[in-house]
LOKEKE-699537 format. One line per 5 residues: number of its first residue (from 1); their letters; for each residue x, y, z of C-alpha. Coordinates in nm, 2 decimals, decimal comma. Layout:
BEGIN
NUM> a> X/Y/Z; ...
END
This chain:
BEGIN
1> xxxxx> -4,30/-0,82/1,43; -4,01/-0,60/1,42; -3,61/-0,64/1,55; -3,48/-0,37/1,68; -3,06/-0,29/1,69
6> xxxxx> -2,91/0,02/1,86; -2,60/0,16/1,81; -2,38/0,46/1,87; -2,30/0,44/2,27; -1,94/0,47/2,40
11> xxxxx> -1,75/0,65/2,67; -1,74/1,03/2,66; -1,68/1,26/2,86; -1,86/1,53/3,07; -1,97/1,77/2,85
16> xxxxx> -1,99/1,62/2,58; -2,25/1,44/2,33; -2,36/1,16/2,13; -2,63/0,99/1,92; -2,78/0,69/1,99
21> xxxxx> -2,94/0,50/1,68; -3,20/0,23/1,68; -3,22/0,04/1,37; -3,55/-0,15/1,33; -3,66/-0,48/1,12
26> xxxxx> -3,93/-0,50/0,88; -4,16/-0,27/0,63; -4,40/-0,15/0,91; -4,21/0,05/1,13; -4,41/0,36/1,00
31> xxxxx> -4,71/0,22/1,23; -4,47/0,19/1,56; -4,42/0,42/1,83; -4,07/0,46/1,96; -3,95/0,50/2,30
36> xxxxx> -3,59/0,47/2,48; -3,55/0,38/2,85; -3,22/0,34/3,02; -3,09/0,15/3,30; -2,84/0,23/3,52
41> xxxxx> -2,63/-0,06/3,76; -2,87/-0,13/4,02; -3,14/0,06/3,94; -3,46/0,01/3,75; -3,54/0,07/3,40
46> xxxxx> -3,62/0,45/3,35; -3,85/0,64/3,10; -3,61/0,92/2,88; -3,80/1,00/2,58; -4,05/0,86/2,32
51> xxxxx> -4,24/0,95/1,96; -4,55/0,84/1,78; -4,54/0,72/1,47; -4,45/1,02/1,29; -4,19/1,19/1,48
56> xxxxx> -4,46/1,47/1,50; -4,49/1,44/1,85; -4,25/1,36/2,16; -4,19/1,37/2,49; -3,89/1,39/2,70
61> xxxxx> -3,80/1,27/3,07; -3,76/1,60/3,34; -3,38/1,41/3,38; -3,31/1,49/2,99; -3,58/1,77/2,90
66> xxxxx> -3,35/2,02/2,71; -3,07/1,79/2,67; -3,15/1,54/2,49; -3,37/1,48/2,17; -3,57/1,18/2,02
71> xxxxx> -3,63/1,17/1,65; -3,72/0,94/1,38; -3,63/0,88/1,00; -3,95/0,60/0,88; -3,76/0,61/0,54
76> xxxxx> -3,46/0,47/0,73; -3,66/0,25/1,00; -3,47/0,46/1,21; -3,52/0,63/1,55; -3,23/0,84/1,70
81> xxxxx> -3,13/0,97/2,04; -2,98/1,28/2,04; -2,75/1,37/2,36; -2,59/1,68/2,46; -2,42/1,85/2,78
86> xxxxx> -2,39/1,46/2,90; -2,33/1,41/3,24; -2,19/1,11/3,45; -2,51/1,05/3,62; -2,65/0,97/3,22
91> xxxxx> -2,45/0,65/3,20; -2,64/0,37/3,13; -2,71/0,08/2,94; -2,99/0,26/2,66; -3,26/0,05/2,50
96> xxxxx> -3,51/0,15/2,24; -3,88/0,00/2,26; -4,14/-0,03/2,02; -4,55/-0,07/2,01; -4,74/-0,08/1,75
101> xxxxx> -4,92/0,23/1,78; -5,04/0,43/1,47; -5,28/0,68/1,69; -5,08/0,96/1,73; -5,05/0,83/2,15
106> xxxxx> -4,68/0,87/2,35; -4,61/0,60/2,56; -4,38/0,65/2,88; -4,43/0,30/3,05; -4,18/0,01/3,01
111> xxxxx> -4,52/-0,24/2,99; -4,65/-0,05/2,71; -4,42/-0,16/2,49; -4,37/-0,51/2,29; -4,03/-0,49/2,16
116> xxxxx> -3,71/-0,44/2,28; -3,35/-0,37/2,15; -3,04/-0,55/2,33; -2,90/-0,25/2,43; -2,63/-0,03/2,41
121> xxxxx> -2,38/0,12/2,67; -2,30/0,48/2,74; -2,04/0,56/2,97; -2,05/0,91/3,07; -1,68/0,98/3,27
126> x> -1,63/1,33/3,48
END
C-alpha cells in the first residue's frame, strides 16, 4: 500500500509557475508508476502527465506538452509537477495517482491507477 500527500498548489497568476509535490508512504514506491490528473469545476477528471517507475520515461498531456514537466525523486518517495507559462484555463484541483507498475509501462487512464492523493488546488488568475 502506499499514501500519497500533494502539496505546492496556490493562486498565481498568468504567466507564471509552480511545482506541485506528491509525497508518498512506504519503502516501495521505487516499484510505482506515477501519474497526475486534474479536475476542473464541472468537468471530468483529465490525464496531464505520468512516469514509470524510474523517471526514465514520461508522457505529457497535448494541454501541457512543453509547459509542464513530471519527475520523480525514489530517494525522496517523491514525484513532482513542474508548471510553467500557467494559464487560467490550468486551474484545477491536481491529484497524483499511483499503480504498482515496475515494467517500464505509462499509464494515462484514471482506472489504471490504485491510489490516489486528496488533492491539491491551483488557482490560475488572468
Amino acid at each position: 500500500q502506499v499514501q500519497l500527500v500533494e502539496s505546492g498548489g496556490r493562486l498565481v497568476q498568468a504567466g507564471g509557475s509552480l511545482r506541485l509535490s506528491c509525497a508518498a508512504s512506504g519503502r516501495t514506491f521505487s516499484s510505482y508508476a506515477m501519474g497526475w490528473f486534474r479536475q476542473a469545476p464541472g468537468k471530468e477528471r483529465e490525464f496531464v502527465a505520468a512516469t514509470d517507475w524510474s523517471g526514465a520515461r514520461t508522457y505529457h498531456a497535448d494541454s501541457v506538452k512543453g509547459r509542464f514537466t513530471i519527475s520523480r525523486d525514489n530517494a525522496k518517495n517523491t514525484v513532482y509537477l513542474q508548471m510553467n507559462s500557467l494559464k487560467p484555463e490550468d486551474t484545477a484541483v491536481y491529484y497524483c495517482a499511483a499503480r504498482w507498475d515496475h515494467s517500464g509501462r505509462l499509464h494515462t487512464e484514471k482506472y489504471e491507477y490504485s491510489h490516489w492523493g486528496q488533492g491539491t488546488q491551483v488557482t490560475v488568475s488572468s
